[in-house]
Backbone bond lengths (Angstrom), bond angles and torsions (degrees), N, CA, C in turn:
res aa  C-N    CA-C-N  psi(-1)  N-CA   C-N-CA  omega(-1)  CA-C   N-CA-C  phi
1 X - - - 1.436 - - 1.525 108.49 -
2 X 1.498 119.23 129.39 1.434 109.26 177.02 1.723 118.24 -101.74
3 X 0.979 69.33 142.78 2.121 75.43 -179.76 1.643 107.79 -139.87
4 X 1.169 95.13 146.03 1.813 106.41 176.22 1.809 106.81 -104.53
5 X 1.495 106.24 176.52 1.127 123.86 134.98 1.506 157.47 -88.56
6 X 1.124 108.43 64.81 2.303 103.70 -157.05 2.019 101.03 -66.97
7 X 1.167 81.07 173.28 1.634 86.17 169.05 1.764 117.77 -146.17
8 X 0.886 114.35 115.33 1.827 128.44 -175.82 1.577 125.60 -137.33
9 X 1.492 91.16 126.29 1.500 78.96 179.65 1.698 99.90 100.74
10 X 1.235 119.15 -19.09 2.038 95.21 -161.36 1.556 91.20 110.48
11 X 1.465 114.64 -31.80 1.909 92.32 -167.68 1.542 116.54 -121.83
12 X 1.181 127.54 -177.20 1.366 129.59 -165.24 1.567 100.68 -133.46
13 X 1.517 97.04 129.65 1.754 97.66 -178.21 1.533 101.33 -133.08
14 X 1.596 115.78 134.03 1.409 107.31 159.65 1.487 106.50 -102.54
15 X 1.729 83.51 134.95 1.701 133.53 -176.68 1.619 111.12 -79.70
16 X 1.194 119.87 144.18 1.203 129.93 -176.27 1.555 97.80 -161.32
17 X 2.239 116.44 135.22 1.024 86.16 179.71 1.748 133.59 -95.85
18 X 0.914 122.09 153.88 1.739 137.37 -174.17 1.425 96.32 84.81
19 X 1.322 107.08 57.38 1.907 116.46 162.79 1.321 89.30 -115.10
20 X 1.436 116.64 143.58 1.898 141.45 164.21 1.132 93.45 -94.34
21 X 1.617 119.84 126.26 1.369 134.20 164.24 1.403 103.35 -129.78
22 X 1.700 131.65 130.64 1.089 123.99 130.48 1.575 139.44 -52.07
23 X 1.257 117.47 139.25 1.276 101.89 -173.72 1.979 86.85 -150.59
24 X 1.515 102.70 164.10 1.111 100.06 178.91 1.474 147.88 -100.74
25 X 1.127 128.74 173.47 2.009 114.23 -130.76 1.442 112.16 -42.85
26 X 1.017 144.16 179.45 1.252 156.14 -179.60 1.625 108.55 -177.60
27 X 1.529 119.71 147.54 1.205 121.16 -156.41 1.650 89.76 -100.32
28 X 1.426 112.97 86.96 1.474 114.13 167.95 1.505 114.53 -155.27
29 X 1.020 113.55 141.43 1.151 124.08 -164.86 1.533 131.46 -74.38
30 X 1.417 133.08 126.48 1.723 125.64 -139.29 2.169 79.99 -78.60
31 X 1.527 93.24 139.01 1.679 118.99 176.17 1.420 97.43 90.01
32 X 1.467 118.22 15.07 2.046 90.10 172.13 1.566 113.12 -112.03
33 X 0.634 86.97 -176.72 2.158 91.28 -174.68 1.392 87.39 -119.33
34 X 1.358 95.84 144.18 1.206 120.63 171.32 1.699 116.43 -141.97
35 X 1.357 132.79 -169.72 1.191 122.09 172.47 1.663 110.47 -149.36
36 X 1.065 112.31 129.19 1.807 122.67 -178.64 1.512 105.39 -83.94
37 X 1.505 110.27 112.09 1.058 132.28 174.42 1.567 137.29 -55.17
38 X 1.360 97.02 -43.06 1.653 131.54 -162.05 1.594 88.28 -92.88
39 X 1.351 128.12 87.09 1.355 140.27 179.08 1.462 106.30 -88.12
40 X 1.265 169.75 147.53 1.562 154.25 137.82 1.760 102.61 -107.01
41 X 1.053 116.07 -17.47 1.321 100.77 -163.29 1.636 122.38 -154.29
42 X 1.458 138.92 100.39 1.197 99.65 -148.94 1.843 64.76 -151.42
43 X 1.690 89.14 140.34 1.851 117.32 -157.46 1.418 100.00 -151.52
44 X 1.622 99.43 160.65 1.435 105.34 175.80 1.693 91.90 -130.61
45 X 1.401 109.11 139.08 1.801 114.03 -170.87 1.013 81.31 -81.44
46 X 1.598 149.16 -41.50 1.832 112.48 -149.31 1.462 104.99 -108.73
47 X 1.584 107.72 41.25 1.880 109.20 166.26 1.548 102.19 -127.35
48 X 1.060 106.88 20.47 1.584 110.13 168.08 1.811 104.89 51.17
49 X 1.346 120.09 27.78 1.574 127.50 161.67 1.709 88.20 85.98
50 X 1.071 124.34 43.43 1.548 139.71 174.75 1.496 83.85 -89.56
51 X 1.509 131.02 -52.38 1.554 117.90 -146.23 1.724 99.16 -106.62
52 X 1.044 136.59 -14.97 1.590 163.40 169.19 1.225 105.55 -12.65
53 X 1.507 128.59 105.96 1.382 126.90 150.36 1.288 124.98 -142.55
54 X 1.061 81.12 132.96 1.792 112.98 -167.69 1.239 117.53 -103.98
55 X 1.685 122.64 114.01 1.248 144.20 -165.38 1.498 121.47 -75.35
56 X 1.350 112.11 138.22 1.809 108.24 179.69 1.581 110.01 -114.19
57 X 1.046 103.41 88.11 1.370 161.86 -21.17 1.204 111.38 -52.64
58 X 1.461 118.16 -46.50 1.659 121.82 -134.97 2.207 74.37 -139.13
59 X 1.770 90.56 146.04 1.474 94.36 -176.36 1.349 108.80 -113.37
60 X 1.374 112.33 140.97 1.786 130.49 -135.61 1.794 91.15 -82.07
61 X 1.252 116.11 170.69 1.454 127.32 -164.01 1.507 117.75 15.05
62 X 1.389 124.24 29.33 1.669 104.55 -173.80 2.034 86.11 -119.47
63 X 1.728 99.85 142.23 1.233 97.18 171.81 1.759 107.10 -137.89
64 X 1.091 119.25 147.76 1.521 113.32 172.94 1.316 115.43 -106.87
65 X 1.597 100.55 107.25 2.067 106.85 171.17 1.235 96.30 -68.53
66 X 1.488 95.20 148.21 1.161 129.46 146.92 1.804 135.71 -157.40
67 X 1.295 116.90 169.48 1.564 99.36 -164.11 1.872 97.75 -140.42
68 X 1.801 86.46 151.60 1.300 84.06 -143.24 2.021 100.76 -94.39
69 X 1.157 107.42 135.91 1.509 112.26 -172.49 1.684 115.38 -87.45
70 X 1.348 129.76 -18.56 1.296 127.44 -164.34 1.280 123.60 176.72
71 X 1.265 143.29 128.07 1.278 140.21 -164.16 1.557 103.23 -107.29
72 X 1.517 144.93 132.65 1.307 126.67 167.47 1.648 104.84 -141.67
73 X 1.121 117.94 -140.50 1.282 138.44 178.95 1.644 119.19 -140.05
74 X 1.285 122.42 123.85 1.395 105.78 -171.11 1.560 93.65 -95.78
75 X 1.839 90.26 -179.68 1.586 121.91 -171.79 1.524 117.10 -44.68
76 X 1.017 148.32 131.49 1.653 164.26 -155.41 1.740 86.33 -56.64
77 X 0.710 138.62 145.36 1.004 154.44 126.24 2.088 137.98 -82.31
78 X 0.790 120.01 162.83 1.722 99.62 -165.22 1.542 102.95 -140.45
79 X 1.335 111.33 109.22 1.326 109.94 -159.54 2.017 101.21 -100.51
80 X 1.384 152.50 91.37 1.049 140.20 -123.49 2.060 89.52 -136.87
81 X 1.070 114.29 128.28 1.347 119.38 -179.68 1.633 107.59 -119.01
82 X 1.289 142.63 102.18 1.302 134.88 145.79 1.180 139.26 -100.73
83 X 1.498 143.41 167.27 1.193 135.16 -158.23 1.696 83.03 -140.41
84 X 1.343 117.96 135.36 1.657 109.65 143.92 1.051 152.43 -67.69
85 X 1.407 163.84 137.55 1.285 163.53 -147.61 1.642 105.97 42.49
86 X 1.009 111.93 7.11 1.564 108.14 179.63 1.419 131.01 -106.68
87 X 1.192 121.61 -13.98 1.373 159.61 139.75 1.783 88.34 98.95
88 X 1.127 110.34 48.66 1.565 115.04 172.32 1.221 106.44 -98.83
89 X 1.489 132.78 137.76 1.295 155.21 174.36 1.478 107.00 -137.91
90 X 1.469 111.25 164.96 1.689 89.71 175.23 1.916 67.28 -159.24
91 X 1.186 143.95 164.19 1.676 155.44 -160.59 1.333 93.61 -172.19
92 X 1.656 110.54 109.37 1.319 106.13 166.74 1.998 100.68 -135.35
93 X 0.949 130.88 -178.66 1.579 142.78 -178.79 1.565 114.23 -140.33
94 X 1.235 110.76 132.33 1.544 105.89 177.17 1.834 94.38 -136.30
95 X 1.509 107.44 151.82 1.371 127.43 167.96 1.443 125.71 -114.86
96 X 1.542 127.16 79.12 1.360 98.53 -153.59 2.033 108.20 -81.57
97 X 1.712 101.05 163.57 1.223 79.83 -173.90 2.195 102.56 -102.02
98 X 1.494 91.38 -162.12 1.826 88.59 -151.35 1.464 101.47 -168.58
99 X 1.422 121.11 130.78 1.330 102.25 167.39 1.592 94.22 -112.99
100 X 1.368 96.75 166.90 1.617 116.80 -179.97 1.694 112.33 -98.80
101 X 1.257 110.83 125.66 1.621 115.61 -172.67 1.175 115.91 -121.72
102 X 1.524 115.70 172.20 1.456 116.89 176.11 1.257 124.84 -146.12
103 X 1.746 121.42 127.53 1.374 103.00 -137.31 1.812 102.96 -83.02
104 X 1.115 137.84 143.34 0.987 122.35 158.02 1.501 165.51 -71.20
105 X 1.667 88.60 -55.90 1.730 121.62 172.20 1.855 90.91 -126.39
106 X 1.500 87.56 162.88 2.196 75.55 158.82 2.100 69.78 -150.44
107 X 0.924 123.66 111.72 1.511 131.30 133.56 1.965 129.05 -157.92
């Protein structure tokens, strides 16, 4: 099975295709295909790294489609600041938002 590495957002996900990954917002519209540029790594598990190439940084003509299924907001998060003897607290919440994708092709 081949799978890469892309990178979006700040983070790095290995891709496989018809895997659902959230990843975070991007200005595209839920049902379009698009394609992730930022490739680093793109392998096949059953050649034991026989087929393996690995990008400096990013590896030249390979792109991974995918199309995008849903836009939401994730789970609350709780962002909490205190100080001791000072009676400082500060309670804040963040939701970041994210759409959910699906990988398609990776070559």
């Amino acid at each position: 099975m081949k799978f890469a590495v892309i990178e979006t957002g700040g983070k790095q996900y290995k891709v496989s295709a018809g895997q659902k990954l959230k990843v975070e917002k991007m200005d595209v519209e839920i049902g379009a295909q698009f394609s992730f540029d930022k490739v680093l790594l793109v392998a096949d598990e059953q050649k034991d790294g026989a087929d393996t190439t690995i990008g400096t940084p990013y590896v030249a003509d390979v792109k991974v489609g995918a199309t995008v299924l849903s836009k939401d907001r994730d789970d609350k998060k709780i962002v909490f600041r205190y100080h001791n003897k000072n009676r400082y607290r500060k309670f804040k919440t963040h939701r970041q938002h994210y759409i959910e994708v699906e990988i398609n092709t990776i070559g």
